[in-house]
ZAMARGU-4260 file (C-alpha; in steps of 0.2 Angstrom, whole numbers, plus 5000, padded with zeros to 4 digits):
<rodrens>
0) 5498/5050/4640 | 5496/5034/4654 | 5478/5035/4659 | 5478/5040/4678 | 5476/5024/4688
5) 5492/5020/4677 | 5502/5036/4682 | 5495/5032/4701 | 5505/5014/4701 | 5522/5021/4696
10) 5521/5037/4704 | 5515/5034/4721 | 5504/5048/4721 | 5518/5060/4719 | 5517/5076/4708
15) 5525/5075/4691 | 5536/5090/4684 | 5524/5102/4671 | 5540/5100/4659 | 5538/5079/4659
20) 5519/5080/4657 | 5520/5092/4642 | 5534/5081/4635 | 5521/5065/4634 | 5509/5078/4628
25) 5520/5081/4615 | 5510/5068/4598 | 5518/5051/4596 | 5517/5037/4584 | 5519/5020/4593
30) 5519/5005/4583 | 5528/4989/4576 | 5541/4984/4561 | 5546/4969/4555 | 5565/4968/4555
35) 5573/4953/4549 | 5555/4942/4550 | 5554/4950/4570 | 5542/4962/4578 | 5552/4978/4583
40) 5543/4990/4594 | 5546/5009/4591 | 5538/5027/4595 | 5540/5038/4582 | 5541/5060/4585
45) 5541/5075/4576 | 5538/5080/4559 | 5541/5069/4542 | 5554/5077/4531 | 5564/5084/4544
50) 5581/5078/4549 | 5580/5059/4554 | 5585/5054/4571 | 5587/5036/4576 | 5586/5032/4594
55) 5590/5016/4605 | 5592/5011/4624 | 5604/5002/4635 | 5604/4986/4641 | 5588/4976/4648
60) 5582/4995/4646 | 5568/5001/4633 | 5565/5016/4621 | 5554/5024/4633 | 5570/5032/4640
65) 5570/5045/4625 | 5551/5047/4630 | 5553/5061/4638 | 5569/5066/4630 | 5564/5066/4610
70) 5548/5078/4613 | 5561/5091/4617 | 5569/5088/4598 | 5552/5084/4590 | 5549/5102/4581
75) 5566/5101/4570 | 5566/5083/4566 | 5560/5065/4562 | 5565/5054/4577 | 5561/5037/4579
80) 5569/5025/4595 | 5566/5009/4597 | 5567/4994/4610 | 5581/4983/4605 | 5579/4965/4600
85) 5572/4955/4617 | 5570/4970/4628 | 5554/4982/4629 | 5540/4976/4619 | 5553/4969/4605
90) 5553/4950/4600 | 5569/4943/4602 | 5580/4934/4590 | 5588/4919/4596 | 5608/4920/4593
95) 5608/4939/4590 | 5627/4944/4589 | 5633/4962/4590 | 5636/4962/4569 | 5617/4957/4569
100) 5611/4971/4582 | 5620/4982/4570 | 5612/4976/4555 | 5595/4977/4566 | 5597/4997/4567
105) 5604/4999/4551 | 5588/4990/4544 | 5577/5000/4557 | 5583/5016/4549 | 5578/5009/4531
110) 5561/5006/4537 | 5560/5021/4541 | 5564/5028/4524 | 5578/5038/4533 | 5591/5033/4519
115) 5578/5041/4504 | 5578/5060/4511 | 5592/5073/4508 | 5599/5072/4526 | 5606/5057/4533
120) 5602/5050/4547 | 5610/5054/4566 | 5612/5039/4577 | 5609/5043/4595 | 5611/5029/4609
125) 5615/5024/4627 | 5627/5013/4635 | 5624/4997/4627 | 5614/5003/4613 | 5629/5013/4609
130) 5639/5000/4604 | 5626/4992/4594 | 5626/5011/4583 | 5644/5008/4585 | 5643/4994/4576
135) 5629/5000/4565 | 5643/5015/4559 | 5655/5002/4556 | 5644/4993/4544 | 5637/5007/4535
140) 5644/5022/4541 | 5642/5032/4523 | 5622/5030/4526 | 5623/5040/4542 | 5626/5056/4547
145) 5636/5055/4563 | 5635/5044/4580 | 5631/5051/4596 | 5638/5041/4609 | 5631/5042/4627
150) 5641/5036/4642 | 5645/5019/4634 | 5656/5009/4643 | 5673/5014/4638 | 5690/5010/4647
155) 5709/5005/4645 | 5708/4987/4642 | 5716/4981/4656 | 5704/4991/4668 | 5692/4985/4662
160) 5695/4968/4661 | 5700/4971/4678 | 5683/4980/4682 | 5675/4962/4675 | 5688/4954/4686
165) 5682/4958/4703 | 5662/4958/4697 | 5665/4940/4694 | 5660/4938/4676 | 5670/4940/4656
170) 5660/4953/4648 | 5646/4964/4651 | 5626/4961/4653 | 5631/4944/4660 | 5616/4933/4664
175) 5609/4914/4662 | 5601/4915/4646 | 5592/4898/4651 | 5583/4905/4666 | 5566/4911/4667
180) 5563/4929/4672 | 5556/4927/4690 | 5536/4931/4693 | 5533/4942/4707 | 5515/4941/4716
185) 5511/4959/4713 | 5518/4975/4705 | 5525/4984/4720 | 5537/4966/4725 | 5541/4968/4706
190) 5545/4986/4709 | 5556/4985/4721 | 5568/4971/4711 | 5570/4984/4700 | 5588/4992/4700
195) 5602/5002/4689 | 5618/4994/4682 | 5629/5000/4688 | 5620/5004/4705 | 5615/5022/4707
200) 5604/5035/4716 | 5597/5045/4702 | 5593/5062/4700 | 5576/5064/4695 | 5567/5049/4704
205) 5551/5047/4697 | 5558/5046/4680 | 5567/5029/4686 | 5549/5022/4694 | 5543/5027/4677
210) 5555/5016/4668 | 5552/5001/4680 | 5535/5003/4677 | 5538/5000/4658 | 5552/4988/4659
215) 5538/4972/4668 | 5523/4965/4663 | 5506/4958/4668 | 5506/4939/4669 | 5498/4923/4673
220) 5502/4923/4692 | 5508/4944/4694 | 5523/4953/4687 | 5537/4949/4680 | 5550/4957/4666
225) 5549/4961/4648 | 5567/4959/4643 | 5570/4939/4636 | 5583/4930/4646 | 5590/4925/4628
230) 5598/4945/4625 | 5611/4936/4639 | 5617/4925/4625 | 5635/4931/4620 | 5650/4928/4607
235) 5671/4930/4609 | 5666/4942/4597 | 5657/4954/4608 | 5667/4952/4620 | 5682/4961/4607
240) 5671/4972/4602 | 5670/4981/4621 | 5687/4979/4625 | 5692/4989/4609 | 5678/5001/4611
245) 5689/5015/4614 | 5700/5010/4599 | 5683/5007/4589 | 5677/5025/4593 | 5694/5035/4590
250) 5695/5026/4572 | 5679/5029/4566 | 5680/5038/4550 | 5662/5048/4552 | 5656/5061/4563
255) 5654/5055/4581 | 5651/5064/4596 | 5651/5058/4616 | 5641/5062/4631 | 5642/5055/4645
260) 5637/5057/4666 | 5651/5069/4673 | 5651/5055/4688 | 5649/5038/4678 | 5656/5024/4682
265) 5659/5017/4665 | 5666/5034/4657 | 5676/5048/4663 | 5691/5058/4660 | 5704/5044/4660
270) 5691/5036/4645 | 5692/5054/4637 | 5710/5054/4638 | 5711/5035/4632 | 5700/5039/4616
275) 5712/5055/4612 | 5728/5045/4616 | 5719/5031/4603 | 5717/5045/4589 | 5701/5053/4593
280) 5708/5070/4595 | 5692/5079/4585 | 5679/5069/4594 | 5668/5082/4605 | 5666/5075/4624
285) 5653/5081/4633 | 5650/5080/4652 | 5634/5082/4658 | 5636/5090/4679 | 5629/5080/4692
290) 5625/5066/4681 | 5630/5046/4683 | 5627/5034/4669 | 5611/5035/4664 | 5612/5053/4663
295) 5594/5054/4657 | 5586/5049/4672 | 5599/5060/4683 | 5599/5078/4674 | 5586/5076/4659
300) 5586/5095/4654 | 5604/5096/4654 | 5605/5081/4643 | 5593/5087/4630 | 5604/5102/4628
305) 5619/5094/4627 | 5610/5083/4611 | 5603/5101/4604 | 5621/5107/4605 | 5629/5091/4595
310) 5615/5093/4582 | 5618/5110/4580 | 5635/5110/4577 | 5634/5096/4565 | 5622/5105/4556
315) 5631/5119/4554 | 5647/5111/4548 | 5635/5104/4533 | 5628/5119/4526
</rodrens>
């Protein structure tokens, strides 16, 4: 676990919960991979030979959101989640399209030896990271196992381009890829910079200072982000890829499974309702209570027992 004065900085002194402390109790590996001739950062749980699990992050986000989420998994499989190219502490690689993020996790699961065992490998990913194991299944779907899909942004194309309409931007994650992340003077100026997309309260606040804390970075001059303002760079491509997300998940020909925040933004029961009315009539839907879009920082418990229930299943239906 963080050494103390650590703890101290992103928790302001306040108490954290016995169930997070034991999960960072819980023995990790933490390391790096060369994907594609780039560092990937990764932290790696559980028990070799067991059901592999690949995990990955939303946007601008990092793997340490599965941090306290994985341990709860670690005694049944091999899980590994890592921080996408040019966010966390991943280098980033210039021009990265959506076919190449998808290539990135399918290489990431190879590194891993996931492919070599007897089970396959289950994709679990957030929001933007979904897309990329969206993408990932659509490239190599037969070397998986199944997708889990949690709260990615999925809507009826014309809401959402209407959605985009009003925020005043084409597609999502929008940003100058040619600007410089700002450097703030100290942490707690960087601190407070640090917000949600979309904007929420969340449920279990010092699970969101914890993943501020991990999202900036000592430099020359104080604080500023780890994320590369390059991941900004984007393609038509992409663009198509999340207006037809709902099309793309309801026509996947392998297992997938959604989970999403009962009060998202970017998911709910018209998105359900679109995904069924697109074909995806066998697809389990689960809504975690109480939670908004990153349902892992709003009802954590809940979350992990909705993933246990998924795996379950599956594994069940494969014996």
């Amino acid at each position: 676990m963080a050494s103390t004065d650590i703890v101290e900085i992103w928790t302001d002194g306040c108490d954290l919960p016995s169930w997070f402390i034991e999960a960072l109790d819980v023995p990790r590996e933490e390391g790096f991979v060369d994907i594609n001739g780039s560092k990937v950062h990764y932290f790696r749980w559980g028990k070799r030979g067991k059901p592999p699990l690949l995990m990955t992050h939303g946007f601008l986000a990092h793997a340490r959101c599965f941090a306290f989420i994985a341990p709860f998994l670690a005694e049944q499989y091999d899980i590994v989640a890592y921080d996408l190219a040019g966010m966390g502490d991943s280098e980033v690689r210039p021009g990265s399209t959506s076919a190449m993020r998808g290539a990135d996790m399918i290489a990431v699961a190879d590194a891993f030896d996931f492919f070599s065992g007897p089970v396959k490998p289950t994709i679990i990913a957030h929001s933007f990271g979904a897309g990329v194991g969206l993408t990932a299944m659509e490239q190599a779907g037969e070397k998986f196992a199944g997708l889990i899909v949690c709260d990615l942004m999925v809507m009826r194309p014309e809401k959402l381009l209407e959605r985009w309409k009003k925020e005043g931007r084409g597609r999502p994650g929008s940003g100058d890829a040619n600007r410089p992340n700002n450097i703030y003077p100290d942490y707690k100026t960087a601190r407070s910079r640090y917000v949600l997309s979309p904007p929420q309260h969340v449920g279990e606040p010092f699970l969101m200072d914890y993943m501020a804390y991990h999202s900036l970075r000592q430099v020359e001059g104080g604080w500023t982000w780890k994320f590369d303002p390059r991941v900004f760079e984007r393609t038509d491509d992409d663009q198509t890829g999340w207006v037809q997300a709902g099309h793309r998940i309801a026509n996947l020909p392998h297992k997938t499974a959604i989970i999403y925040g009962a009060n998202s933004e970017l998911f709910n029961v018209d998105s359900e309702a679109y995904i069924r009315e697109m074909g995806g009539t066998d697809i389990p839907i689960i809504a975690v209570p109480d939670a908004e879009h990153h349902l892992m920082l709003d009802q954590p418990i809940a979350f992990v027992t909705a993933l246990r229930s998924v795996l379950a299943m599956w594994s069940e239906t494969t014996i």
